[in-house]
N, C-alpha and C positions, 0 to 999 in steps of 0.2 A: 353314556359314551363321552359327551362334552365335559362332562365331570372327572374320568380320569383323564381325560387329555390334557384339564388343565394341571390335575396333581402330577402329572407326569413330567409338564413342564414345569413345576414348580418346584419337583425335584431337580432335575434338571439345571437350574438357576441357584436355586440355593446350595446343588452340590460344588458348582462352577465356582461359585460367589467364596462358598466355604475352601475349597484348592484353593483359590487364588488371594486369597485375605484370610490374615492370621486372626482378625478379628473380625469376621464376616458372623460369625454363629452369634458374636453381641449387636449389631446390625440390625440383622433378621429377631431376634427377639427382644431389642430394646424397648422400656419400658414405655409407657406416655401418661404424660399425668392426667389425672384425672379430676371433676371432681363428687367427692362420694358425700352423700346427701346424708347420709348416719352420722358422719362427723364433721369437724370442719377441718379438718388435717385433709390434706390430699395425698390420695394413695394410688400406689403402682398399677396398672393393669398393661397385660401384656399385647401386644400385639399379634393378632390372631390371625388376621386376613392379606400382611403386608406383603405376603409373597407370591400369596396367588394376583394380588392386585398389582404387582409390578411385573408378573408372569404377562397378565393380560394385556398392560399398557406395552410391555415389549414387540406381543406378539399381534398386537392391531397396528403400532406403530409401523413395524418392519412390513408390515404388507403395501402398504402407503410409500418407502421408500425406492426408491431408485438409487442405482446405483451412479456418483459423482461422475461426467465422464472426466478422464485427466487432459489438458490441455497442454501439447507440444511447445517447447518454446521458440519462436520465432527465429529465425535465422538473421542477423546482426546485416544489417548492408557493405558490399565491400571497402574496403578501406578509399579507393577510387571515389566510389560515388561518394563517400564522404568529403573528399578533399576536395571534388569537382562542386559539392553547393556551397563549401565554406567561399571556395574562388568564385562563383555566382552570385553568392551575397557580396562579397566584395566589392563586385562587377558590374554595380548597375542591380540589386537586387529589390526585390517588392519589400524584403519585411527596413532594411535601414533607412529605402527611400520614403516609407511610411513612418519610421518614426521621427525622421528630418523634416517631412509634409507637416505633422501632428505640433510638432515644436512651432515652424513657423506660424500656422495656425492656431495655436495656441489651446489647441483640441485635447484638455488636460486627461478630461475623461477616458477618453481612447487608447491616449498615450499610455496610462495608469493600466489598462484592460489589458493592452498590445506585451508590453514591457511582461508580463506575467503570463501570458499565451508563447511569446516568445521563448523565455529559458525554458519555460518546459517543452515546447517542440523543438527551438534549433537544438538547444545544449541538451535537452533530453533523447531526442530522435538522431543528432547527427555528431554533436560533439563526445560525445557520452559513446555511441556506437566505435566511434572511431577509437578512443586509446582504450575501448575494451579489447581491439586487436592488434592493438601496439605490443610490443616490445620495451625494455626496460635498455635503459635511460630513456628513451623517448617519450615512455607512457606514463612517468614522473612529470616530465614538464607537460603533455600535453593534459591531465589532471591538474597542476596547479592553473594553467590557465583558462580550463574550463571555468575552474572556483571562480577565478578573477572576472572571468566572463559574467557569471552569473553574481558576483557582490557589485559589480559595473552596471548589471540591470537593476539591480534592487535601488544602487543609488540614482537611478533615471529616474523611478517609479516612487523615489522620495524626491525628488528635484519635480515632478510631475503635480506631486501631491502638495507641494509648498507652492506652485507656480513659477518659479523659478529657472527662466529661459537661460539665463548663463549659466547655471550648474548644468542645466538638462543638456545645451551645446557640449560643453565640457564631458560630463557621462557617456554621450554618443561619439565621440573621438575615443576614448578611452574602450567602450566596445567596439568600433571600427578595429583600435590597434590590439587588441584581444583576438581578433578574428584573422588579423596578418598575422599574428602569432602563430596561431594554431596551422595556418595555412602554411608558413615557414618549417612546420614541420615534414609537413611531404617531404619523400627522398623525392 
């Protein structure tokens, strides 16, 4: 019984294999070298069991599988609430009063850590959300200054890494005025 189940699948696969690939039939009976102990040439011998043995690995493998679930894509926050944290970081916010603290203190490490937690959460979470739902002209500029946002933190995060308090002052004005940018976008 187990024995025609597996030839059946094995039909089955190799008929599939054979529809679906012009050269499935070279495939399934390609040769493998061998070597033959009568001479010292190496000679062809066919392969006999590679279809029942890929029938089985199929059919243990797929009982094991589950099926991927698909993951919904998350709904973008609204243009408001975007505009509302850019005007909060502006305003008195934790993440620039943090990298002004780290500077004075000269907390290079942090700084280095913060500067690269940063682009990816503000300009990835909120800058980035935002002229996904812009409009053109405005989602031209509001794209190039994300850019400028995020080459502004890179050059903090080498101003960090050199030690360099007057470059890193300099960097942090320059994202400060990135971020009135972007905020000057609101209608």
């Amino acid at each position: 019984m187990q024995l025609q189940l597996l030839q059946l699948i094995n039909f089955f696969i190799v008929s599939c294999c054979y529809k679906s690939l012009p050269c499935a039939h070279r495939v399934v009976s390609r040769p493998l070298f061998s070597n033959n102990p009568k001479s010292s040439e190496r000679s062809l011998q066919p392969l006999k069991h590679v279809t029942t043995t890929t029938a089985i690995f199929f059919v243990a493998i797929s009982s094991f599988i589950s099926p991927i679930p698909v993951i919904a894509k998350t709904e973008l926050p609204s243009l408001d609430k975007c505009f509302n944290a850019v005007r909060k970081e502006l305003n008195g916010g934790d993440s620039l009063a943090r990298i002004s603290k780290d500077i004075e203190n000269k907390d290079w490490e942090d700084l280095k850590a913060f500067t690269r937690e940063y682009d990816a959460g503000f300009r990835g979470g909120v800058l980035k959300s935002a002229w996904k739902q812009m409009e053109e002209p405005r989602k031209t500029s509001a794209i190039e200054i994300t850019n400028s946002f995020t080459f502004d933190l890179i050059a903090l995060n080498k101003a960090a890494r050199s030690q360099d308090v007057n470059d890193a002052i300099h960097r942090l004005e320059q994202v400060t005025d990135d971020l009135k940018n972007f905020a000057a976008l609101d209608k």
